[in-house]
C-alpha positions as CSV (number, residue, x, y, z in Angstrom):
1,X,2.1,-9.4,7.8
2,X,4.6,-8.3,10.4
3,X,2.7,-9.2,13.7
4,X,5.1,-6.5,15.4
5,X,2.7,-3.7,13.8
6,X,-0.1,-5.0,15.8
7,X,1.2,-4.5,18.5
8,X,1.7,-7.7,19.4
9,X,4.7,-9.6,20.8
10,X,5.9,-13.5,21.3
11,X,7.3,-14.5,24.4
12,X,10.2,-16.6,25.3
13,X,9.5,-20.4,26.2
14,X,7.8,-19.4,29.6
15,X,8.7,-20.6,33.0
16,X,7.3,-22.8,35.8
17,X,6.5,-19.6,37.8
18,X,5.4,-17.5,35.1
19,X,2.0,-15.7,36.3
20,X,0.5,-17.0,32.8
21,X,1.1,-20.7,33.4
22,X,-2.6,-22.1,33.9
23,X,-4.5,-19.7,32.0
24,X,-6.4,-20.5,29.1
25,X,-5.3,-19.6,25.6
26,X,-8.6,-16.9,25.0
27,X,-8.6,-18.3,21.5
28,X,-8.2,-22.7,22.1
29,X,-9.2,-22.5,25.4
30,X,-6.2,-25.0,26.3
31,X,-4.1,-24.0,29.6
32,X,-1.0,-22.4,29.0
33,X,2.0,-24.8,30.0
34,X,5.3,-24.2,31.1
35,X,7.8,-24.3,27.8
36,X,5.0,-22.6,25.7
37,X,5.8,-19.1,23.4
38,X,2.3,-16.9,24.0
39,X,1.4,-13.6,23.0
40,X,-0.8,-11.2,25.1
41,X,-4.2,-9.8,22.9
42,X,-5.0,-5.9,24.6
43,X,-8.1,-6.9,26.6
44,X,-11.6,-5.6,25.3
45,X,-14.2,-5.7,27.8
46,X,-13.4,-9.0,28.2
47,X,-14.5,-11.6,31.0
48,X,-11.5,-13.9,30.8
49,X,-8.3,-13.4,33.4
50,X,-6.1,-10.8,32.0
51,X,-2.0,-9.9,32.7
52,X,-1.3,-6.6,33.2
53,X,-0.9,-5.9,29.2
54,X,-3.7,-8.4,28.0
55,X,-5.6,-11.3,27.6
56,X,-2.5,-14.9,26.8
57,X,-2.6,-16.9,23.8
58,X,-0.8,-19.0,22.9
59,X,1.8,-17.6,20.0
60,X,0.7,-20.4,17.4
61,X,-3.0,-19.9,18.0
62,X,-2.3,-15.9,17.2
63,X,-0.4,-16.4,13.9
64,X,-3.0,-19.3,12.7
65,X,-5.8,-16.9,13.7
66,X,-4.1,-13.4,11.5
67,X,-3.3,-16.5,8.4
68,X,-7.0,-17.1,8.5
69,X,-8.3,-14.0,8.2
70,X,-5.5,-13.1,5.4
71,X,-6.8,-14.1,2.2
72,X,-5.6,-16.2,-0.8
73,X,-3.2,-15.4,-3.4
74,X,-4.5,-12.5,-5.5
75,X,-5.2,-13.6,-9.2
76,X,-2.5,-12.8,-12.1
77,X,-3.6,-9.6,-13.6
78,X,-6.5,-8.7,-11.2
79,X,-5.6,-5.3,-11.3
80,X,-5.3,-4.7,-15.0
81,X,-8.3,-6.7,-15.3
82,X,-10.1,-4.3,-12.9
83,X,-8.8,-1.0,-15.2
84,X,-9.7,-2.4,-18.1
85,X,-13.4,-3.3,-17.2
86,X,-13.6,0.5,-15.9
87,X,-12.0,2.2,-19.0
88,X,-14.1,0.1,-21.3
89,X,-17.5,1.1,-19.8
90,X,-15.9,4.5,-19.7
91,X,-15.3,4.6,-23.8
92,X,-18.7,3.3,-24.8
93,X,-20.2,5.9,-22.5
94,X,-18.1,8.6,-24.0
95,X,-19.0,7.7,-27.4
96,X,-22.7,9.1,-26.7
97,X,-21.4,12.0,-25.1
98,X,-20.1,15.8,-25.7
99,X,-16.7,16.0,-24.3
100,X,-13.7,15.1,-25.9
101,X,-11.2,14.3,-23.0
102,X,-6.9,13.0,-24.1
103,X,-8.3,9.6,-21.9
104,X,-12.1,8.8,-21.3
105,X,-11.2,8.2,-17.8
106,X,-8.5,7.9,-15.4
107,X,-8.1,3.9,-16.0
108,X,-7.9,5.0,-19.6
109,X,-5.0,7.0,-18.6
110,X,-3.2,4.3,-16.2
111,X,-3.4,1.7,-18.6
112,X,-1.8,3.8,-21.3
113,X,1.4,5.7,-19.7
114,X,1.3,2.9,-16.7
115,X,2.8,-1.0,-16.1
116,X,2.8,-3.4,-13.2
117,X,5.1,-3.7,-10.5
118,X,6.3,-6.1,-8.3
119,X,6.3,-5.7,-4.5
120,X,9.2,-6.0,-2.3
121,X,9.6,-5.8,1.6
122,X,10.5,-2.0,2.6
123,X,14.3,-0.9,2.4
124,X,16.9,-0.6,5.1
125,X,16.3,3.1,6.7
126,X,12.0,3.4,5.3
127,X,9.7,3.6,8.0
128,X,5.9,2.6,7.5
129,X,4.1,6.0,7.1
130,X,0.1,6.4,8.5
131,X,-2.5,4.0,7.6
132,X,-4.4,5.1,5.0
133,X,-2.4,7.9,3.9
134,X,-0.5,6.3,0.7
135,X,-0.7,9.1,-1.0
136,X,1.2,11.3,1.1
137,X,3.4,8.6,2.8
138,X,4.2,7.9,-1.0
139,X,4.8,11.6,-2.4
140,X,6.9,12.5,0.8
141,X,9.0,9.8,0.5
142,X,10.0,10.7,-2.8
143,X,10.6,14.3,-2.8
144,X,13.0,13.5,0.4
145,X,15.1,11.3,-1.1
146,X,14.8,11.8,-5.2
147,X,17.9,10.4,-5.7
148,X,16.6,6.8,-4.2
149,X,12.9,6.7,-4.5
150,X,10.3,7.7,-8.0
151,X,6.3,8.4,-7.0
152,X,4.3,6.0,-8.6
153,X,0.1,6.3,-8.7
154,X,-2.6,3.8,-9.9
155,X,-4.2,0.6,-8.3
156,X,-3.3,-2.5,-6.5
157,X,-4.6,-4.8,-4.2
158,X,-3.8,-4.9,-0.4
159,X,-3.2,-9.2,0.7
160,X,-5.7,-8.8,4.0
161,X,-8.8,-7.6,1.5
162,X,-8.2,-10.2,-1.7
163,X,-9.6,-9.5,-4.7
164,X,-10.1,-5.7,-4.1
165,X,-8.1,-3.4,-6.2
166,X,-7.9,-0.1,-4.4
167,X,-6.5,3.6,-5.9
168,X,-2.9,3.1,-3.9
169,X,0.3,4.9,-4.4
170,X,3.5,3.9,-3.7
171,X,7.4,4.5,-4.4
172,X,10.0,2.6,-6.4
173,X,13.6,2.3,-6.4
174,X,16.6,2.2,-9.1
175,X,15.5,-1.9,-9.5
176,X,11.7,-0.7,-10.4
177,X,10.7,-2.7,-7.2
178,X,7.8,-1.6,-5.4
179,X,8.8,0.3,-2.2
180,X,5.4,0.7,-0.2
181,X,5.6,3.0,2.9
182,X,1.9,2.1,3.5
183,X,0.8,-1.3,2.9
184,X,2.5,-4.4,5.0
185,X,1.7,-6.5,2.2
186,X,0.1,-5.5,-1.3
187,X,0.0,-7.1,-4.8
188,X,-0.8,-7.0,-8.0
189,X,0.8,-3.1,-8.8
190,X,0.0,-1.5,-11.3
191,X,1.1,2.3,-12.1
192,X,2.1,5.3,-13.5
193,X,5.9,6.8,-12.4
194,X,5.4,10.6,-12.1
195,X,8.7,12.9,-12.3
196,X,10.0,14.8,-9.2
197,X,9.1,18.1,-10.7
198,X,5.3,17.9,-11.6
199,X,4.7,16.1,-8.2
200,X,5.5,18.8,-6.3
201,X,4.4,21.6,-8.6
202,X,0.7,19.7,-8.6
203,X,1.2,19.2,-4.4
204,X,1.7,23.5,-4.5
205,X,-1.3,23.8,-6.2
206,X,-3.7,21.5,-4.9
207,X,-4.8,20.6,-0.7
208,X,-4.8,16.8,-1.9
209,X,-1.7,14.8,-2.7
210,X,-3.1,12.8,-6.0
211,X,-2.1,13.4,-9.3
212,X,-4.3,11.6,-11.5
213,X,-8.2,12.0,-9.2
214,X,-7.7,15.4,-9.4
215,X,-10.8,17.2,-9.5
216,X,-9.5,20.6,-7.8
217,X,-7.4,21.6,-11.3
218,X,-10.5,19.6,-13.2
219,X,-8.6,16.2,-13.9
220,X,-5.8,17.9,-16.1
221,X,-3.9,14.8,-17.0
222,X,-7.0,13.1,-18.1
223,X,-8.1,15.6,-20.3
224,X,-5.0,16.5,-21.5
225,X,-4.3,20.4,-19.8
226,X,-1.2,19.0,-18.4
227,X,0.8,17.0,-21.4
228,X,1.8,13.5,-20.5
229,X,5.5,14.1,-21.3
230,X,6.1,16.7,-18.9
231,X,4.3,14.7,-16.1
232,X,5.2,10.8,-16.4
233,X,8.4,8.8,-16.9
234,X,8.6,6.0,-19.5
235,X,11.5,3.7,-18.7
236,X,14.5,5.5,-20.2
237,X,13.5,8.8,-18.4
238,X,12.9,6.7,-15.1
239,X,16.7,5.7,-14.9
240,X,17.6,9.1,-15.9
241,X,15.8,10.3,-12.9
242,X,17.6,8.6,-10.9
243,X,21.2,9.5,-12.0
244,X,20.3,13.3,-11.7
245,X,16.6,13.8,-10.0
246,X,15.5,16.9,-9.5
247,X,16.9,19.9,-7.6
248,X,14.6,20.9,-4.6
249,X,13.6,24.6,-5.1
């Protein structure tokens, strides 16, 4: 986690006149001392002296604090794991039933036209997009540079909740590295790489930006209204993609 995102910020070795020097670290309690690195936490309602931007820490008690709270490593295959449990209960249930979908659910449909991924740390010149909007921080990063970046849509798991695998979308590049405008630091990828075109022929149609939860246009690549083909890269396609991606209309 880049502690820079949260706003917070390490100090240079402080000085014998620094207005911090004899304050206590809000999270060890021990005084601050000339030569220390701190960081200043934004104050909440707090009873404990304050600077003018927050309450001191020292810099070591901040990043042993956030390596606390971030979990473990994320389990080999948690996230194929997870899609196979869900298209599994999915295929028993839709051997009692009526409707006779391409997939019996949208794991079904990852897990078939979809792979894992590896993640990387962002690219030169890719700013982090809005929390919580990987979808759209995803799609519009690829339509505004085709030539550099593919849309990708399935599951992964984000490092500071371990062992939840979330619906996520994300980017890759010409090395098939993940390339995540949303997440600081996510694992465990696995998706499907969608082509320029039916991205943004789905986005005209639809107020959402996912492809694959789609129940606007009633789940078309799940049941099969929208063939697989015209909508998903295999690997071959992928590089192709990126040697002449799509003209913007």
């Amino acid at each position: 986690m880049n502690l820079r995102t949260l706003g917070l910020r390490k100090s240079s070795p402080l000085r014998a006149d620094h207005p911090g020097i004899g304050q206590r670290c809000v999270l060890c309690k021990r005084a601050i001392r000339a030569g220390d690195r701190t960081g200043l936490v934004p104050p909440l309602d707090s009873e404990e002296p304050a600077l003018a931007d927050g309450l001191i820490c020292h810099w070591t008690c901040i990043e042993g604090g956030l390596s606390r709270l971030r979990q473990g490593e994320t389990a080999a295959g948690t996230t194929r794991q997870f899609l196979e449990s869900w298209a599994d209960a999915f295929s028993r249930q839709a051997v009692a039933g009526e409707r006779c979908d391409a997939y019996t659910s949208e794991a079904d449909f990852i897990l078939k036209n979809g792979r894992s991924f590896e993640y990387a740390a962002l690219p030169h010149g890719v700013r982090m997009g809005r929390p919580r909007e990987c979808f759209h921080n995803a799609a519009t990063l690829a339509l505004r540079k085709p030539d550099l970046y593919v849309y990708v849509e399935g599951y992964a798991v984000n490092r500071w909740v371990a062992m939840h695998t979330v619906a996520h979308a994300w980017c890759i590049g010409s090395d098939k590295f993940v390339v995540d405008p949303t997440w600081d630091e996510g694992a465990e990828y696995f998706g499907v790489p969608f082509r320029h075109d039916y991205l943004r022929r789905v986005l005209k149609a639809r107020r959402d930006y996912r492809l694959i939860d789609n129940p606007e246009m009633d789940f078309p690549l799940v049941t099969g209204a929208h063939r697989v083909h015209e909508a998903v890269l295999d690997w071959r396609d992928c590089d192709e993609q990126f040697m002449y991606p799509a003209v913007p209309d």
